[in-house]
C-alpha positions as CSV (number, residue, x, y, z in Angstrom):
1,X,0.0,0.0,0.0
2,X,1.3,3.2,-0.7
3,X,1.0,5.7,2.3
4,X,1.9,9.3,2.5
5,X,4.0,10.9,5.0
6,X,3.0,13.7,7.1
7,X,6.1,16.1,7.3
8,X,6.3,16.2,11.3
9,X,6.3,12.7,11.1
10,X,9.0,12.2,8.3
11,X,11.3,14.2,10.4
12,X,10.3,12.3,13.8
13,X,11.2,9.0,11.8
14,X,14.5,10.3,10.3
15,X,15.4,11.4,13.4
16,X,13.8,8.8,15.4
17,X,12.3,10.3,17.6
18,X,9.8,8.9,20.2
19,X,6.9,10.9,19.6
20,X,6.0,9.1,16.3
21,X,3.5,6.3,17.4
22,X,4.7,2.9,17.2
23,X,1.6,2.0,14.8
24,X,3.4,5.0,12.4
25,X,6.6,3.4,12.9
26,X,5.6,0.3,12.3
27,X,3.6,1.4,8.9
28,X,7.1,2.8,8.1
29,X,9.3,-0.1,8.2
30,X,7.0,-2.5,7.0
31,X,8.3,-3.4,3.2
32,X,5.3,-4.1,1.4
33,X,4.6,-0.3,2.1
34,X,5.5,2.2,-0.3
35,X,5.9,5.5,2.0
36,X,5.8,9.0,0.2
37,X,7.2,12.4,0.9
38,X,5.1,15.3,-0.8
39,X,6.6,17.7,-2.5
40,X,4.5,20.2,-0.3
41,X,6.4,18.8,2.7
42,X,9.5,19.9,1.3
43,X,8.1,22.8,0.3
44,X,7.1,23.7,3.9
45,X,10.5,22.3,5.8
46,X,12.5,24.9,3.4
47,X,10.2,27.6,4.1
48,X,10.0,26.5,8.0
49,X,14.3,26.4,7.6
50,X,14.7,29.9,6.1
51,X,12.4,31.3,8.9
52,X,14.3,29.4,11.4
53,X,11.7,27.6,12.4
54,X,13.0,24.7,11.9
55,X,16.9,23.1,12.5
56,X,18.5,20.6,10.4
57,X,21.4,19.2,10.4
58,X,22.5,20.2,6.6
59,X,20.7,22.5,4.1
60,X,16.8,21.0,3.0
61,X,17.9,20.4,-0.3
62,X,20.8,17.8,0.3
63,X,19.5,16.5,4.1
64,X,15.7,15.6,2.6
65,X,16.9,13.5,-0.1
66,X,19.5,11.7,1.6
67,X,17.0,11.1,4.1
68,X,14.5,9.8,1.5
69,X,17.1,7.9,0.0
70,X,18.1,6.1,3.3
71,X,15.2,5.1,4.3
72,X,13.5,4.5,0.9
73,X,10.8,7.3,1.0
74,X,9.1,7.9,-2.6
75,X,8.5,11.9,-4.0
76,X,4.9,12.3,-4.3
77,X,5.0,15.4,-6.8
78,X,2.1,17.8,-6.8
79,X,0.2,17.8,-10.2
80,X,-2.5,19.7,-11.2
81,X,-5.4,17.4,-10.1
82,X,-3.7,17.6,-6.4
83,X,-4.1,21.6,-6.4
84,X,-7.6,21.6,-8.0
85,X,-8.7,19.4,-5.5
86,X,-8.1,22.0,-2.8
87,X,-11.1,24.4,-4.1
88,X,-13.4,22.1,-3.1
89,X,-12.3,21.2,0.2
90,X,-14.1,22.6,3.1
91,X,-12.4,24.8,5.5
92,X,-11.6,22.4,8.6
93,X,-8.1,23.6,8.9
94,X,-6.5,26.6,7.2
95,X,-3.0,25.6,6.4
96,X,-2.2,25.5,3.4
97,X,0.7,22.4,3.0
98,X,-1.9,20.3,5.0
99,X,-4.9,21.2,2.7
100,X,-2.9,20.1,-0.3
101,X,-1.8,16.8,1.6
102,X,-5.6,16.3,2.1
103,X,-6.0,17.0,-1.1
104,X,-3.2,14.9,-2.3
105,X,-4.7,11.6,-0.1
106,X,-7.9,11.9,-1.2
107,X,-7.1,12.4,-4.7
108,X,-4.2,9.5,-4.7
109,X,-6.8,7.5,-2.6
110,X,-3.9,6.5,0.2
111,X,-3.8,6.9,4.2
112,X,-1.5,9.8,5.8
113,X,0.6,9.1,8.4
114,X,-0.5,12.1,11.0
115,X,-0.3,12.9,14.6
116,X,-2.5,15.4,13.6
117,X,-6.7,15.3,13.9
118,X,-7.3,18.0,11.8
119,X,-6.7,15.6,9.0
120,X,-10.2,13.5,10.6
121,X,-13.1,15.9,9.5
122,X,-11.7,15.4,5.5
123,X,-12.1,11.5,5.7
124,X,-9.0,10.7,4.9
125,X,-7.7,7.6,6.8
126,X,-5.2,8.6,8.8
127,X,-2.3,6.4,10.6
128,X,-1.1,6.8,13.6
């Protein structure tokens, strides 16, 4: 099943930290998963960086893709069906790189792995 990534939680997995649920963790490492980063997240994390809002241990563009590539996370690029989708979603939550990872779950049809509820009222099926 292919599952997208919530970027909180990509960074708690890289970085293994505890506050990732062990039901997320587990989704993560199990092989006949394909996990996927959104291009939204990274997106987000470089905006986040250049704010310094959030630390990381190299520049965005050279520590997300290492991380990907270690631990066999798939690019889930944004396309025009993905953005679309966010016109018709109701306003449950106002920001933005989370309305277009609604968007992108509903539209791709695949669970989220979220510690966050605001993903809930959408109907996507979130992991955690």
């Amino acid at each position: 099943m292919t599952i997208l990534v919530d970027t909180h939680a990509f960074l708690w997995f890289v970085s293994a930290d505890d506050r990732l649920s062990k039901k997320a963790v587990a989704a993560m490492k199990d092989g006949t998963n394909a996990i996927v980063l959104s291009v939204a997240s990274v997106w987000e994390m470089a905006i986040k960086a250049s704010l310094g809002k959030l630390r990381l241990p190299q520049a965005v563009e050279s520590f997300v893709p290492q991380q990907m590539q270690l631990n066999t996370i798939g690019q889930l690029g944004i396309d025009f069906r993905h953005a679309a989708r966010v016109e018709g979603l109701p306003l449950h939550h106002s920001d933005p790189f989370d309305r277009l990872l609604v968007a992108q779950a509903l539209t791709e049809g695949i669970p989220i792995i979220s510690a966050d509820p605001a993903f809930d009222p959408y109907g996507v099926q979130r992991i955690w």
